[in-house]
VEXSE-26852 format. One record per residue (C-alpha): residue in three letters; y, z, x. Coordinates in pm, whole numbers, padded with zeros to 5 digits, always signed. Example, Ala and Ser with C-alpha at 12.3 -4.5 7.8 and 13.67 -1.06 7.14 Angstrom:
<atoms>
ALA-00450+00780+01230/SER-00106+00714+01367/
</atoms>
This chain:
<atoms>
UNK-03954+01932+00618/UNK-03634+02071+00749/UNK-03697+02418+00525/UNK-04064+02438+00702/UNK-03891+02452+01031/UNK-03645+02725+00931/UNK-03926+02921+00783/UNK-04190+02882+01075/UNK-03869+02940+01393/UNK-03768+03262+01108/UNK-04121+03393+01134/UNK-04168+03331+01544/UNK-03817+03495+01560/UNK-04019+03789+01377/UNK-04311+03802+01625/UNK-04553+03753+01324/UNK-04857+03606+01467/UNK-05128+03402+01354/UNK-05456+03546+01232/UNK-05321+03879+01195/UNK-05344+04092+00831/UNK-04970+04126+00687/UNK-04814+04264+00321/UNK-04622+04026+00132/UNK-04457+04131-00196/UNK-04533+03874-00520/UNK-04737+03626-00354/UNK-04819+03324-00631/UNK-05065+03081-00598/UNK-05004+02704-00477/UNK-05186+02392-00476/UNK-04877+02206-00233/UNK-04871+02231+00181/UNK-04481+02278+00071/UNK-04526+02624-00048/UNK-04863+02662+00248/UNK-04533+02899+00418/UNK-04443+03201+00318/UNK-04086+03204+00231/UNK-04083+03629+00105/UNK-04053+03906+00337/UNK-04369+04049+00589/UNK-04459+04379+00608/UNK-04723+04495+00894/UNK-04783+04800+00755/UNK-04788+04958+00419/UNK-04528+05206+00344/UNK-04270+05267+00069/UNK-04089+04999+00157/UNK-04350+04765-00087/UNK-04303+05001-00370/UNK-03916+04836-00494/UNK-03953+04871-00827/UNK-03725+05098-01022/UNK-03720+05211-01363/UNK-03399+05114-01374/UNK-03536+04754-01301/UNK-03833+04717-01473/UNK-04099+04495-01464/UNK-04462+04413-01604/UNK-04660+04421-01264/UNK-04670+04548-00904/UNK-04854+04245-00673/UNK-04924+04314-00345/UNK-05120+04062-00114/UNK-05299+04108+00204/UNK-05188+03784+00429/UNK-05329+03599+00703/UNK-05185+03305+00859/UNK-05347+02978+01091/UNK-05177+02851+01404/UNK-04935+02637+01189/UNK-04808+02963+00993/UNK-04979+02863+00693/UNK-05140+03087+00453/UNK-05534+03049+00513/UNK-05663+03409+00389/UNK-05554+03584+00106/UNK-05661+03916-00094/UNK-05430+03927-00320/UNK-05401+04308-00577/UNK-05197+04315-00891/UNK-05160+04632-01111/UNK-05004+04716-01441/UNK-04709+04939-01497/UNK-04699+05118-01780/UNK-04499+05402-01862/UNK-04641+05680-02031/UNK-04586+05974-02237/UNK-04639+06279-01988/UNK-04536+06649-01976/UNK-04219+06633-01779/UNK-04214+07008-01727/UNK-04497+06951-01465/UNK-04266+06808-01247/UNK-03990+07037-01252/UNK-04028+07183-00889/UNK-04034+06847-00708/UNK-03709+06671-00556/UNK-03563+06415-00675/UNK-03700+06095-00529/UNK-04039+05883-00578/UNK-04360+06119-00586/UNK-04745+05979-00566/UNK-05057+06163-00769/UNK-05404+06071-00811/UNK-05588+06213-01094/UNK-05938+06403-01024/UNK-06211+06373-01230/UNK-06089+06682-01407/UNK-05791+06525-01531/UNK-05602+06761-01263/UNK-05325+06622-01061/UNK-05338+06553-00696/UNK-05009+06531-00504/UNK-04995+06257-00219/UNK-04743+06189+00082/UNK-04674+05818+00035/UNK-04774+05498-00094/UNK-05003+05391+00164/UNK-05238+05700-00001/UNK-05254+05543-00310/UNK-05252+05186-00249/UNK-05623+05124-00227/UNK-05707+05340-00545/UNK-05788+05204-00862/UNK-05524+05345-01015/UNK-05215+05636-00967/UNK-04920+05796-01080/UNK-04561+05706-00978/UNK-04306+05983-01089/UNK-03929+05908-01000/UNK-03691+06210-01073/UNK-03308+06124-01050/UNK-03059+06415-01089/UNK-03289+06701-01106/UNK-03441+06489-01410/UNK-03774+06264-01441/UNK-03673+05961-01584/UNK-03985+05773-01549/UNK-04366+05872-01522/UNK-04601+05560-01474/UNK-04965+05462-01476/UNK-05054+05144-01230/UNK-05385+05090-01292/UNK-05524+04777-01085/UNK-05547+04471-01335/UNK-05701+04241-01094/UNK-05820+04174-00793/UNK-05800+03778-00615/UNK-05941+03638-00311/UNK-05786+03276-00195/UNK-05920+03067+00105/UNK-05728+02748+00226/UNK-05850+02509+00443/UNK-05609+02238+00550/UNK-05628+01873+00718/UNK-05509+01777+01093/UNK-05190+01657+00894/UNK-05122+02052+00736/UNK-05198+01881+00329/UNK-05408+02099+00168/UNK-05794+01998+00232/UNK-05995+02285+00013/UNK-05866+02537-00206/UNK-06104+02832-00315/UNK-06034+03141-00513/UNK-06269+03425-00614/UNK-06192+03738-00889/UNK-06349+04040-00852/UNK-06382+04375-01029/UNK-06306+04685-00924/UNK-06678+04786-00810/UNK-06624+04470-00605/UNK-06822+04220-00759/UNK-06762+03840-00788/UNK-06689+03770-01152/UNK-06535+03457-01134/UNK-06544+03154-00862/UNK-06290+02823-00861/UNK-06284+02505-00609/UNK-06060+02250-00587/UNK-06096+01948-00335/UNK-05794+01740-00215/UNK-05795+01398+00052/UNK-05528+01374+00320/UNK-05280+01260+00156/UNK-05309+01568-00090/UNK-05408+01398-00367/UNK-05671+01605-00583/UNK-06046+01457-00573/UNK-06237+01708-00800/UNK-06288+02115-00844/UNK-06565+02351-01015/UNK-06512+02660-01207/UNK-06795+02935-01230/UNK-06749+03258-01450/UNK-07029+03501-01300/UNK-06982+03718-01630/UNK-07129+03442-01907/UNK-07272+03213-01591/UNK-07081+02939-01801/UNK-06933+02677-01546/UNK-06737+02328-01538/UNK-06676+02089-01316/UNK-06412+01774-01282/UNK-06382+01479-01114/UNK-05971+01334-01085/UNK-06022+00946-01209/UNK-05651+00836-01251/UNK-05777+00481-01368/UNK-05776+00240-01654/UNK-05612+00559-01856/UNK-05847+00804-01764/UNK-05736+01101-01568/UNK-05951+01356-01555/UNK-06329+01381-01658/UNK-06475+01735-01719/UNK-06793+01884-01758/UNK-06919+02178-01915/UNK-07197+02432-01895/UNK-07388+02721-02034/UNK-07557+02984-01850/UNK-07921+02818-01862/UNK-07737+02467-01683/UNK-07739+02251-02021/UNK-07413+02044-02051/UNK-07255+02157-02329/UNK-06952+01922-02336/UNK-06778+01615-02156/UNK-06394+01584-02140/UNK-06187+01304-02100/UNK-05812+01323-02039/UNK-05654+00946-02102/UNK-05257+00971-02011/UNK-05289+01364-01906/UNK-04940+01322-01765/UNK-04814+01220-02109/UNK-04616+01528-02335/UNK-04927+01431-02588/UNK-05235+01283-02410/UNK-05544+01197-02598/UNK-05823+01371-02560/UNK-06203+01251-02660/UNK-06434+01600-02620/UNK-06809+01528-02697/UNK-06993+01822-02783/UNK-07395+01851-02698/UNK-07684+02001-02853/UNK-07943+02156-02593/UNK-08141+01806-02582/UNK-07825+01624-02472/UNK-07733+01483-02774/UNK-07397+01430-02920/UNK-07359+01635-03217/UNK-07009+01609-03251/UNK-06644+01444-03087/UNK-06321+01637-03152/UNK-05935+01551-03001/UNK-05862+01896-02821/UNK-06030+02041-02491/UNK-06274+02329-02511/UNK-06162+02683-02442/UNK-06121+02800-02084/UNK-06454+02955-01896/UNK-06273+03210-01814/UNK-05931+03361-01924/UNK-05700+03566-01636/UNK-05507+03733-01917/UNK-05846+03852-02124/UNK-05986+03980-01840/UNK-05802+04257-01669/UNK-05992+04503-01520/UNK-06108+04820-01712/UNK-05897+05154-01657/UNK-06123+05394-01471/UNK-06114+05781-01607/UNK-05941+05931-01689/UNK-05631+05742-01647/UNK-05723+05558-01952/UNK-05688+05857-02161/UNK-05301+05870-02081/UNK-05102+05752-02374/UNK-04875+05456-02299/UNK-04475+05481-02433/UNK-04479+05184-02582/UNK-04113+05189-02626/UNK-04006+05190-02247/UNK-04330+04983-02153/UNK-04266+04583-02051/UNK-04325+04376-02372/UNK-04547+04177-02124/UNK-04790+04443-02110/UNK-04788+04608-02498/UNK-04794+04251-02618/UNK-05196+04277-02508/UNK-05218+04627-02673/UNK-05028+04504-03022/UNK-05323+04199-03001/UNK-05599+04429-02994/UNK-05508+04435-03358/UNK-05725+04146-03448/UNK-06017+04247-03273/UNK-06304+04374-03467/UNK-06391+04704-03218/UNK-06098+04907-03168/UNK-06206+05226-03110/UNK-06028+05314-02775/UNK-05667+05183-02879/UNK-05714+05347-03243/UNK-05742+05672-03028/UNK-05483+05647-02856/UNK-05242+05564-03101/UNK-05348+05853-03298/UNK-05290+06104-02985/UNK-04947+05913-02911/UNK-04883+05976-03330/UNK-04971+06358-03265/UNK-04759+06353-02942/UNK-04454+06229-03110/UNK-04519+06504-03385/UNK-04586+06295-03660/UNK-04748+06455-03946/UNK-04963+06296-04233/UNK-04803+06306-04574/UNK-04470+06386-04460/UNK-04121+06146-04491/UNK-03983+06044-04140/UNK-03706+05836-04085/UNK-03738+05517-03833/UNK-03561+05440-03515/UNK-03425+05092-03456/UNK-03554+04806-03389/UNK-03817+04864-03603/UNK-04160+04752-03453/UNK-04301+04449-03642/UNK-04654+04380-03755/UNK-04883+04231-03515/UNK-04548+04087-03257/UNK-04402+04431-03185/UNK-04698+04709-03254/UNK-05056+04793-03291/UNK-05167+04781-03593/UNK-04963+05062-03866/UNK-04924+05279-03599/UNK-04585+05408-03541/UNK-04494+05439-03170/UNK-04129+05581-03198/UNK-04004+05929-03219/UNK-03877+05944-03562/UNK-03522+06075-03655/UNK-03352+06254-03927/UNK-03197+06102-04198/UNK-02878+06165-04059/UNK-02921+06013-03756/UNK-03127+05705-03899/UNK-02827+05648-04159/UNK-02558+05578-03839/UNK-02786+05421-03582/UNK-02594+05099-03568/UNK-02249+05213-03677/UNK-02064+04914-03546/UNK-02321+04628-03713/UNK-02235+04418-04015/UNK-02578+04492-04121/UNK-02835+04759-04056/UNK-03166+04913-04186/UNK-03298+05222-04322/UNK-03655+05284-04283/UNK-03837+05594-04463/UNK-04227+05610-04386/UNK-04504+05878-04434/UNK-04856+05891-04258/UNK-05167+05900-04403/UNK-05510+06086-04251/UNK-05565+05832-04013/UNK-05181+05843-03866/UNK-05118+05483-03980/UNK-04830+05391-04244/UNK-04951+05510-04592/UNK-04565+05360-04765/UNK-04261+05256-04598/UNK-03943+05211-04765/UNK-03706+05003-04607/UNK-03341+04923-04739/UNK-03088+04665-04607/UNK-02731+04791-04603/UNK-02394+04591-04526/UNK-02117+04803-04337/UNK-01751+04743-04416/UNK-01509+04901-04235/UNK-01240+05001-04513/UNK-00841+05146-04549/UNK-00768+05434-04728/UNK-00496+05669-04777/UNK-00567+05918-04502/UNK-00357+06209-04673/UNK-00678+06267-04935/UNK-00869+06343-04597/UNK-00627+06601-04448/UNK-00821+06939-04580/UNK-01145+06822-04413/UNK-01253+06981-04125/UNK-01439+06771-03858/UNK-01764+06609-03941/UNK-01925+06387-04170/UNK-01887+06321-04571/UNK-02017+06089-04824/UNK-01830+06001-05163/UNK-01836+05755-05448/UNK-01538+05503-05554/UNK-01505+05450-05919/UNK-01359+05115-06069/UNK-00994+05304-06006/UNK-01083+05354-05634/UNK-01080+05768-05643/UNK-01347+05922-05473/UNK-01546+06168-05570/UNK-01704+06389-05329/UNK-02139+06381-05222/UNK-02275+06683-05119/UNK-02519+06580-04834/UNK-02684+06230-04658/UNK-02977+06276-04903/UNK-02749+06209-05214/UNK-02495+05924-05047/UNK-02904+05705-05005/UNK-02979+05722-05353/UNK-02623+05551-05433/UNK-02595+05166-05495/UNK-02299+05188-05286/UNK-02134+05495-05106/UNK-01807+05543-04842/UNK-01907+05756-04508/UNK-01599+05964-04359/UNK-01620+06036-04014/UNK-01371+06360-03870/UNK-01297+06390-03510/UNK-01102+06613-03326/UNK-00810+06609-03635/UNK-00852+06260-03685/UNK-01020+06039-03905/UNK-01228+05773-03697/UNK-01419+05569-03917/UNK-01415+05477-04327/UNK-01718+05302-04407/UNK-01798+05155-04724/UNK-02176+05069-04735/UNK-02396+04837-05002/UNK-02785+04863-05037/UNK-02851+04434-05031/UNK-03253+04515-05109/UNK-03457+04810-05138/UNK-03858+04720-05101/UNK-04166+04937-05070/UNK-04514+04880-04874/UNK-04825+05047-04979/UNK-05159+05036-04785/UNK-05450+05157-04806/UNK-05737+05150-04484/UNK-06098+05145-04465/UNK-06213+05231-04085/UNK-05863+05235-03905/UNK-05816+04870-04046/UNK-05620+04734-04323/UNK-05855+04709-04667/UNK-05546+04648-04900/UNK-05162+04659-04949/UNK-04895+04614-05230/UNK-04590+04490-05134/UNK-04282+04575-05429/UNK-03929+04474-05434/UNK-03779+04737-05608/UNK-03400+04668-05567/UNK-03211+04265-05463/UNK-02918+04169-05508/UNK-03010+03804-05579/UNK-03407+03825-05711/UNK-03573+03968-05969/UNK-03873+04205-05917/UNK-04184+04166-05813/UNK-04520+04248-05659/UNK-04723+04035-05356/UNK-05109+04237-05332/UNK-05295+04186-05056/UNK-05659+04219-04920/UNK-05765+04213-04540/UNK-06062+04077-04384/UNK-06285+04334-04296/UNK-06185+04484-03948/UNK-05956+04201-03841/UNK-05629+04293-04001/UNK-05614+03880-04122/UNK-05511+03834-04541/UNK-05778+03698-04703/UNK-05643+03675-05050/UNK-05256+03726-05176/UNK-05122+03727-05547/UNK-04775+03739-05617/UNK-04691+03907-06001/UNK-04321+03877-06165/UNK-04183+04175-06355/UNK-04379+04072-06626/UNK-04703+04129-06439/UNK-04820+03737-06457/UNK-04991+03634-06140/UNK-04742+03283-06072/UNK-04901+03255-05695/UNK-05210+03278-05511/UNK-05356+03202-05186/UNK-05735+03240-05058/UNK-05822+03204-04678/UNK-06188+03020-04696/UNK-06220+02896-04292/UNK-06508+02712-04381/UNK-06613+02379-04259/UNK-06294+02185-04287/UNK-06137+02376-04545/UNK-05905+02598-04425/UNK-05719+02777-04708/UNK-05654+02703-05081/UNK-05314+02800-05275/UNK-05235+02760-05676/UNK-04884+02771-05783/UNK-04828+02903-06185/UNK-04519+02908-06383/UNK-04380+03240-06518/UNK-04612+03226-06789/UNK-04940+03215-06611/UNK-05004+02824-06644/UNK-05084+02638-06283/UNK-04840+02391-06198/UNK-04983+02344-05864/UNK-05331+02361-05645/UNK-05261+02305-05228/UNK-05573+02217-04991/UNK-05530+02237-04605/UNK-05750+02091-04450/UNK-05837+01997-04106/UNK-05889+01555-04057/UNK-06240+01446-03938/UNK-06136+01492-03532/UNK-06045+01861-03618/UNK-05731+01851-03431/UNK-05480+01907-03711/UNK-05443+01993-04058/UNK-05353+01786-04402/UNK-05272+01881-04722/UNK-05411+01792-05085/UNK-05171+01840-05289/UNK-05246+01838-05659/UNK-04973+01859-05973/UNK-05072+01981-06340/UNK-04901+01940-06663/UNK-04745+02227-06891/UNK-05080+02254-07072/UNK-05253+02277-06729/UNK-05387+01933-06724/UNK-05426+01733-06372/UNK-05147+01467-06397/UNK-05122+01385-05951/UNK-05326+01433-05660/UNK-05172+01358-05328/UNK-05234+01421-04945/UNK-05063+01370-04625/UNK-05124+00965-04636/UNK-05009+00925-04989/UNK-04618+00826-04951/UNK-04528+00632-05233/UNK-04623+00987-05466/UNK-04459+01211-05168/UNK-04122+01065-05288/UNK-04205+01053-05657/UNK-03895+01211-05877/UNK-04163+01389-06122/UNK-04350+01541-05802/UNK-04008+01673-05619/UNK-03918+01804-05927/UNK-04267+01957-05967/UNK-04267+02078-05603/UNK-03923+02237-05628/UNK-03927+02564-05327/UNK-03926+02879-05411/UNK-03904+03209-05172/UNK-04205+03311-05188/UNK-04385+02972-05137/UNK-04517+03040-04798/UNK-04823+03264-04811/UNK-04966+03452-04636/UNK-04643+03692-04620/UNK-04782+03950-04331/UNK-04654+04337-04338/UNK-04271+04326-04251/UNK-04240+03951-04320/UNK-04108+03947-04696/UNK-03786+04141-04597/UNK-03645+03848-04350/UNK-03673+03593-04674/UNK-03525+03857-04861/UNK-03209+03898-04649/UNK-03242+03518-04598/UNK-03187+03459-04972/UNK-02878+03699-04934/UNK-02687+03508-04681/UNK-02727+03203-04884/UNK-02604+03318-05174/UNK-02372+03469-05005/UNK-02262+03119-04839/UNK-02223+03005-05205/UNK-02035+03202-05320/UNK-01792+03207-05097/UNK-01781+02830-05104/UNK-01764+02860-05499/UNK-01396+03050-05438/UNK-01225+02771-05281/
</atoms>
């Protein structure tokens, strides 16, 4: 209570008046009269003085929200605006007449730019540029395209709890597309809500029960009005609570009851609004981008239609002059599958093998990436080695005739060197020492060790992955070996996986089925092609979490145990353990990029071992 005070004599002592439209910076929604003040900064006007971000600071979103507040200086009216930032990969030399400071430009339909004086002449448009020059040099060019657009209402009691809390989405032509209520008594306890998505017409409403276990009761429905589902939360407070979720055919019948909640009418994230033209034919940087925002563009990579961000990543490929069928060189961190890019798709400028060899001089352990580009600008191979860096003594005096730079030699098993003649040939070496020359003196003596050498081949059909081969050419610790791959059609998502020794004999397999309860199926075969093993998961009869069936075969392939999760007394039997012994590449599917952390995993153990072997 004593904070309300300071905030409501802070804003009097401002002259900031009820009923009266004001800017507020980051406004987030609240379902508490404690948070009914605003406790941020008021702006009457727009001006620069809402546009803080920096590159130097940056950040996933710009929100700005229109305020209006009742007698008690509580927010009643809201419109709130949030917009992406995303940095993008631009001409600089357009900009090399402006001062240095924060510029405005709109884009015509043309693509042509249009120069504005401040912020307040871009604020209202659907989206604009934001070029900051520091220095005489432009250090960051950004879309901000509006992602969406909120409208929140609050009614309160005589006491100042919240009474009625309603918020409404719109698009940018406007339009409604989404509708949410929530009802509280005077004591600001909530009584019951309604959720309406005007896209699908799908809607739900709840009623707050908070007796005999139940908590919450929610309905669901479709866009003709037929329930669909009925929710009940018992213990919804609880880390775990149970959940009982009948499911209805059109005649309002129960076809089905599962332990998890439907999906949400209506998802914030899913739904940003559309970039207008032709701002959404600027290529993002991914690299200088907030993960926040590329972590929407790397999921696109499951979607069946992706037409628009195939597009662009091919333009961004042919920005960042990246050929097909030529050998690049990758910057680090390397960009993982699905997590940290979209689809095969590099995103980085590439480097020269010089410059890729030293990236991370003063690591224990680094990477060297080599990658070519097929037709469609996604990886056609990638070879990617592990090295281990260790700084080394030698007798400086052998050095002395070298002028300043860099050089690459070989130690024998008497330690004399013998001289490399380039980058190119010190790679190919199982082991190599790097010489580095500076003014007179030498700085660094490097002795580095390839750990694992592995290559990825894939092959596309449509922009999406149809195949891959995975081979581990070179480890320190496992033999070699082969893990094949196919790809559901569009989706990027392994289907089917085979793992072959050096002998060629399949010894693992795993088949994605997704069908009824049966999620996936996985046979285990010893190094001469005989099954050892067959693994079910499954999902139980409430469909809220898997099982296994786990079933054990004899050395002339004969069924000898079948076990699941419930079965304890086999669980611990000697034979099975012994039988069920793990190997490294037990856990399939292995996605692109995923093999090579077991690999160095394997490594460090060993490693460990060893070293604990010497003493």
């Amino acid at each position: 209570m004593k904070q309300q005070f300071e905030i409501i004599n802070q804003l009097k002592t401002q002259e900031i008046e009820s009923d009266k439209i004001y800017y507020q910076i980051d406004f987030n929604y609240f379902s508490n009269k404690e948070n009914s003040f605003p406790q941020q900064k008021l702006y009457s006007t727009i001006d620069n003085a809402l546009d803080i971000n920096s590159s130097k600071n940056p950040i996933p979103a710009h929100k700005i929200a229109q305020i209006k507040l009742n007698n008690n200086y509580q927010y009643y009216d809201v419109l709130k605006q949030d917009r992406n930032i995303i940095e993008i990969l631009y001409p600089t030399e357009t900009f090399q007449t402006i001062e240095d400071g924060i510029h405005y430009y709109i884009l015509d339909k043309y693509n042509r730019l249009q120069k504005k004086e401040n912020f307040k002449d871009v604020f209202e448009e659907p989206c604009y540029l934001r070029v900051e020059k520091l220095n005489g040099k432009v250090i960051s060019i950004q879309k901000r395209p509006i992602s969406s657009i909120s409208h929140f209402s609050y009614d309160y009691w005589p006491n100042q709890n919240l009474k009625h809390i309603k918020l409404e989405i719109f698009n940018n032509q406007n339009n409604m597309i989404y509708l949410s209520e929530k009802f509280y008594d005077e004591n600001g306890n909530k009584l019951k809500g309604n959720q309406n998505n005007l896209l699908t017409q799908q809607t739900m409403r709840y009623t707050e029960i908070n007796k005999d276990h139940i908590e919450r009761i929610e309905e669901y429905f479709d866009n003709n009005g037929i329930k669909t589902n009925s929710v009940t939360y018992f213990d919804k407070s609880k880390p775990f609570p149970r959940i009982e979720n009948k499911q209805f055919n059109s005649k309002g019948k129960i076809i089905k009851i599962t332990g998890h909640n439907p999906d949400e009418i209506f998802d914030d994230a899913a739904n940003d609004l559309v970039e207008p033209y032709p701002y959404n034919t600027l290529m993002m940087d991914v690299e200088k981008t907030s993960r926040f925002v590329t972590r929407q563009l790397f999921k696109h990579t499951l979607d069946k239609n992706t037409k628009q961000w195939d597009n662009e990543a091919i333009n961004r490929t042919r920005y960042l002059e990246i050929k097909p069928n030529k050998t690049y060189y990758a910057k680090l961190p390397y960009p993982y599958f699905l997590d940290e890019r979209y689809k095969n798709f590099p995103h980085q400028k590439p480097l020269t093998l010089i410059e890729a060899e030293n990236q991370q001089s003063n690591a224990k352990y680094y990477d060297l990436i080599k990658f070519e580009v097929g037709d469609n600008y996604q990886y056609k191979n990638l070879i990617k080695e592990k090295w281990q860096q260790t700084p080394i003594t030698l007798p400086l005096e052998q050095f002395k005739p070298l002028e300043n730079g860099i050089y690459f030699f070989v130690m024998d098993n008497n330690g004399k060197l013998s001289p490399l003649e380039n980058v190119e040939q010190a790679v190919e070496q199982p082991n190599y020492i790097r010489v580095e020359k500076e003014m007179g003196k030498i700085i660094s003596i490097v002795k580095k060790t390839r750990i694992y050498k592995v290559l990825n081949e894939f092959e596309y059909q449509d922009n999406s992955l149809k195949s891959s081969k995975f081979f581990v050419l070179e480890s320190l610790f496992l033999p070699h070996f082969i893990i094949e791959s196919k790809y559901e059609d569009k989706k990027n998502i392994v289907t089917y996986q085979q793992i072959k020794n050096s002998q060629g004999i399949i010894i693992r397999t795993y088949n994605y089925i997704n069908k009824d309860q049966l999620i996936a199926v996985s046979d285990r075969f010893n190094d001469n092609g005989i099954r050892t093993n067959h693994l079910e998961l499954k999902l139980y009869e409430s469909y809220d979490k898997f099982y296994e069936k786990n079933q054990f075969f004899d050395e002339k392939g004969n069924l000898i145990f079948t076990i699941d999760d419930s079965d304890k007394e086999n669980k611990d039997n000697s034979i099975i353990k012994g039988r069920n012994t793990p190997q490294p590449y037990d856990k399939l599917p292995f996605i692109p990029d995923m093999f090579e952390e077991v690999l160095f995993d394997i490594y460090l153990e060993q490693l460990k071992a060893m070293n604990n072997n010497e003493y």
